[in-house]
C-alpha positions as CSV (number, residue, x, y, z in Angstrom):
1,X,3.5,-119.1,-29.3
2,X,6.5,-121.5,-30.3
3,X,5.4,-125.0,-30.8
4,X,7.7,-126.8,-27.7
5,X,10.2,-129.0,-29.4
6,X,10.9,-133.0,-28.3
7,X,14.1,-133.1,-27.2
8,X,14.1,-137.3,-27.8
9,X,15.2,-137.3,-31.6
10,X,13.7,-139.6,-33.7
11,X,15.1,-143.6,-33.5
12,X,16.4,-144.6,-37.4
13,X,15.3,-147.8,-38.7
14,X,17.2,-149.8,-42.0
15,X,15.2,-151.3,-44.0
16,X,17.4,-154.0,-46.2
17,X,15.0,-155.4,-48.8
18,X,15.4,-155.6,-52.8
19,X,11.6,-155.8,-53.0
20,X,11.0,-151.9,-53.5
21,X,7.2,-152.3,-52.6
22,X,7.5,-153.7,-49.2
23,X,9.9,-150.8,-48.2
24,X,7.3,-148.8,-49.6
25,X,4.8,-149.7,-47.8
26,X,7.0,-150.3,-44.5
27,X,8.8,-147.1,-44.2
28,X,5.6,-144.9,-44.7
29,X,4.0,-146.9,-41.4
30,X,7.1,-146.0,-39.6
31,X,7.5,-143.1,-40.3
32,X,3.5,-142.1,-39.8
33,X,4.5,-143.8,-36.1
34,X,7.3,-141.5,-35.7
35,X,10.4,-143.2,-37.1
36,X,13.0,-142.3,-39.3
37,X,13.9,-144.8,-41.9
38,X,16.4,-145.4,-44.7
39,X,15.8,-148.1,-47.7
40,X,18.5,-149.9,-49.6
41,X,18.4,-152.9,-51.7
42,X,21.2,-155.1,-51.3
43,X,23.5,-156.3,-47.7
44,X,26.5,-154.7,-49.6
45,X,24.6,-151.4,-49.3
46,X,23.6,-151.8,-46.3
47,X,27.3,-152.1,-45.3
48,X,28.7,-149.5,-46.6
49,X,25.6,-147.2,-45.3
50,X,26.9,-148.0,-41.9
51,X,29.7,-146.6,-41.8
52,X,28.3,-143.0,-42.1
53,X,24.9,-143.4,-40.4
54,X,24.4,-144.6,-36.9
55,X,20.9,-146.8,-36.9
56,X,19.1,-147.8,-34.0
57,X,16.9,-151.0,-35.7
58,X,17.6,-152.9,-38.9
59,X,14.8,-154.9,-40.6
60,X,16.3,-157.8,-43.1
61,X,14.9,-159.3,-45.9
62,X,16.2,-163.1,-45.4
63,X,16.3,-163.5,-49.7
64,X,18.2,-161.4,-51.4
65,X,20.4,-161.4,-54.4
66,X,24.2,-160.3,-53.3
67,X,23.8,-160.8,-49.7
68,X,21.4,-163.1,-47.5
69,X,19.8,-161.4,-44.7
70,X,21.6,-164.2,-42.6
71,X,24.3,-163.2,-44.2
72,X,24.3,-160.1,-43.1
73,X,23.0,-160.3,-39.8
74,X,25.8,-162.0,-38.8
75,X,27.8,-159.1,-40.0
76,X,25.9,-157.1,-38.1
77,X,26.5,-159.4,-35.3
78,X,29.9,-159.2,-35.3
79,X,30.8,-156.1,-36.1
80,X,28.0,-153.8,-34.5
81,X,25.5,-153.3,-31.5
82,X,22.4,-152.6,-34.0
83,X,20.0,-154.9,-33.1
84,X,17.6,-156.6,-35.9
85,X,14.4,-158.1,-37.4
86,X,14.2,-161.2,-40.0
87,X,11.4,-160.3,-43.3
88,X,10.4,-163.3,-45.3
89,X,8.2,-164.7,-47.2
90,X,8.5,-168.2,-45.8
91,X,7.5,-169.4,-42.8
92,X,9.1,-172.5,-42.2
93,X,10.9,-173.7,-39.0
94,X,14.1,-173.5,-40.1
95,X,14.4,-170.1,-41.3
96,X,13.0,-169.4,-37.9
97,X,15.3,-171.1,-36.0
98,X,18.5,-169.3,-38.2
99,X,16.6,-166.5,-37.5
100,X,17.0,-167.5,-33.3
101,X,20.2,-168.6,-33.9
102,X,21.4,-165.5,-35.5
103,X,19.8,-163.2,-32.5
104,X,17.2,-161.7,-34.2
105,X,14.7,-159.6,-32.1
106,X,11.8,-160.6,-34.1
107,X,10.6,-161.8,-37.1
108,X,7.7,-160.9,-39.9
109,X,6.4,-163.2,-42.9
110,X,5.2,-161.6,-46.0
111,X,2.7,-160.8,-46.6
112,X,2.4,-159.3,-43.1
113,X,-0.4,-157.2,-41.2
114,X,0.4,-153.8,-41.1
115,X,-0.7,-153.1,-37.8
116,X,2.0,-155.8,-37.0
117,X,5.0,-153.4,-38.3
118,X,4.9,-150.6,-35.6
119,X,4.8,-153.3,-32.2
120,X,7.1,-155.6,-33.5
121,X,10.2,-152.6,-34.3
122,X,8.8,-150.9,-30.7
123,X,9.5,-154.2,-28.9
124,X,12.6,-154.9,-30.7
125,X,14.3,-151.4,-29.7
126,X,12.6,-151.6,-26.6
127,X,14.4,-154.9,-25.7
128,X,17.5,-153.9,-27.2
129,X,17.7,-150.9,-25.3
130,X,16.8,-153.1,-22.1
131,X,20.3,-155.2,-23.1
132,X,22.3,-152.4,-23.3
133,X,21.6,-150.7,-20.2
134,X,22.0,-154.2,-18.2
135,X,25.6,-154.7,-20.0
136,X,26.1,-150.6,-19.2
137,X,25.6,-151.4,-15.4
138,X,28.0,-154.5,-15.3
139,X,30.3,-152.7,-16.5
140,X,30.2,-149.8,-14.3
141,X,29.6,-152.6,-11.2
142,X,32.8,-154.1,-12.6
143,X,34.5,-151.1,-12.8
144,X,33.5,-149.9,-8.9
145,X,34.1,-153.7,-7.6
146,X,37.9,-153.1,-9.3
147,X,38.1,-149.8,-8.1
148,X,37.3,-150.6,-4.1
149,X,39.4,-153.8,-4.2
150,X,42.3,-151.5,-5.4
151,X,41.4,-148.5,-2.7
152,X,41.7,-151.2,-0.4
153,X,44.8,-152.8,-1.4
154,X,47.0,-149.2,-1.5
155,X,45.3,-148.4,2.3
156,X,46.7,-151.4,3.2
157,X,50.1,-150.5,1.4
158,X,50.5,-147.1,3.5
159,X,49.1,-148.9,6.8
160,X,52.4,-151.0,6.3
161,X,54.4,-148.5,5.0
162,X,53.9,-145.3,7.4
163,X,52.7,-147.6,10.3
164,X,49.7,-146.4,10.4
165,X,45.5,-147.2,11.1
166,X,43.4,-147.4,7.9
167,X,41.2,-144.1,8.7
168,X,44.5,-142.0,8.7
169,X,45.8,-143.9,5.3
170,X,42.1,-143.4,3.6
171,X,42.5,-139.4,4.4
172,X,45.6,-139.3,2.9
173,X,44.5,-140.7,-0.2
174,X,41.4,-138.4,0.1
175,X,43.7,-135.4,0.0
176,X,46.4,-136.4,-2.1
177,X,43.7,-137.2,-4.6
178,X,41.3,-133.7,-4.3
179,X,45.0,-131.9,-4.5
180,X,46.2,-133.4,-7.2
181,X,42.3,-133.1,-8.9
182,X,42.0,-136.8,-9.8
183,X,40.1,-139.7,-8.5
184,X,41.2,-141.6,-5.5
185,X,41.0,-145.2,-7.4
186,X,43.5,-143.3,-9.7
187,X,45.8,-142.6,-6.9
188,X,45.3,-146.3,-5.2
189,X,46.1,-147.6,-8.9
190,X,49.3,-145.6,-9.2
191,X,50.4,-146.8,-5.5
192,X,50.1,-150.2,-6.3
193,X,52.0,-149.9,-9.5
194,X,54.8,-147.8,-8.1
195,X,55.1,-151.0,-5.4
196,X,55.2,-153.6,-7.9
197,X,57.8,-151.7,-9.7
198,X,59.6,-151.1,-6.7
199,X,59.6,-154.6,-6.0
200,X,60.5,-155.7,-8.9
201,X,63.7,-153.6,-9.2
202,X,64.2,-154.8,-6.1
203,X,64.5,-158.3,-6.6
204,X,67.4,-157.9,-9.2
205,X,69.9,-156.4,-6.8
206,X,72.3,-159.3,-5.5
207,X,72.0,-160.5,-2.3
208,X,74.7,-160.0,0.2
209,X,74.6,-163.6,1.7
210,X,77.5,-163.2,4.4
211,X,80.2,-166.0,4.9
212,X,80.6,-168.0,8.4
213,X,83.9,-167.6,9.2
214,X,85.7,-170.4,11.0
């Protein structure tokens, strides 16, 4: 009997630390806790890493020789989604506050619990999946809000048009759209853009402004 296989593949966690111990030690907990991780010493490496591997947490040493783990977090800040944790062996307030500042998920000081690893990278993916799916559904809320005002606008277009009431517009659009197999917010889209053309040709005709004779 065939062992049933998870169809969730395993989340990838960077670890960006020049101390080869605590990588050691940190990617053997994750991956005994299911993870797959990938070590590199330096920020530059962990640069060009990225652009060949997708990761779903990074885990930042805050000292390091090329590269500061500020440093590059606010690479990853602006140039990626990949959410991330600060690793340091200081404690201070204002490495924590960079680290807030920055928009770290989390934060460890060496030398850390063990049983502190797992938790803290399972709350920061969990979150950062949380902030994804909120900014997925504004945009699709964005995206329908657009798409009905439009709808709207081209029913009122052909109600003005073709002198008609809004249920007969809406079925036209409801055909035209199934025969022509694309969405009807396509077809509203189109309208409106054929009538601001329209109009704007329009408006750069002379006028024939007719003379009072006496």
């Amino acid at each position: 009997m065939k062992t049933p296989v998870d169809p969730t593949p395993a989340r990838t966690i960077l670890l960006v630390d020049d101390d080869a111990i605590t990588t050691l030690v940190m990617s053997q907990v994750l991956r005994k806790a299911g993870y797959d991780t990938i070590e590199v010493r330096s920020g530059q490496e962990a640069i060009a890493l990225l652009t060949q591997v997708q990761v779903d947490l990074a885990l930042l040493d805050v000292m390091m020789g090329d590269m500061s783990g500020i440093e590059l977090a606010q690479y990853l800040k602006d140039k990626t989604d990949i959410p991330f944790l600060f690793i340091s062996a200081n404690a201070e307030t204002d490495i924590v506050k960079q680290a807030i500042q920055h928009g770290a998920f989390g934060y460890l000081v060496k030398p850390f619990e063990i049983a502190q690893i797992v938790p803290t990278c399972d709350a920061a993916i969990g979150r950062a999946d949380e902030i994804k799916q909120l900014r997925t559904n504004e945009i699709s809320l964005t995206n329908a809000l657009n798409a009905s005002r439009e709808t709207s606008m081209a029913i009122g277009l052909l109600m003005s048009k073709f002198n008609t009431d809004r249920t007969t517009a809406l079925d036209v659009l409801r055909k035209y759209a199934r025969s022509n197999r694309c969405k009807i917010d396509e077809v509203a889209n189109n309208l409106l853009a054929a009538e601001e053309l329209f109009n704007s040709i329009d408006n750069l005709f002379p006028k024939n402004n007719s003379k009072q004779t006496k």
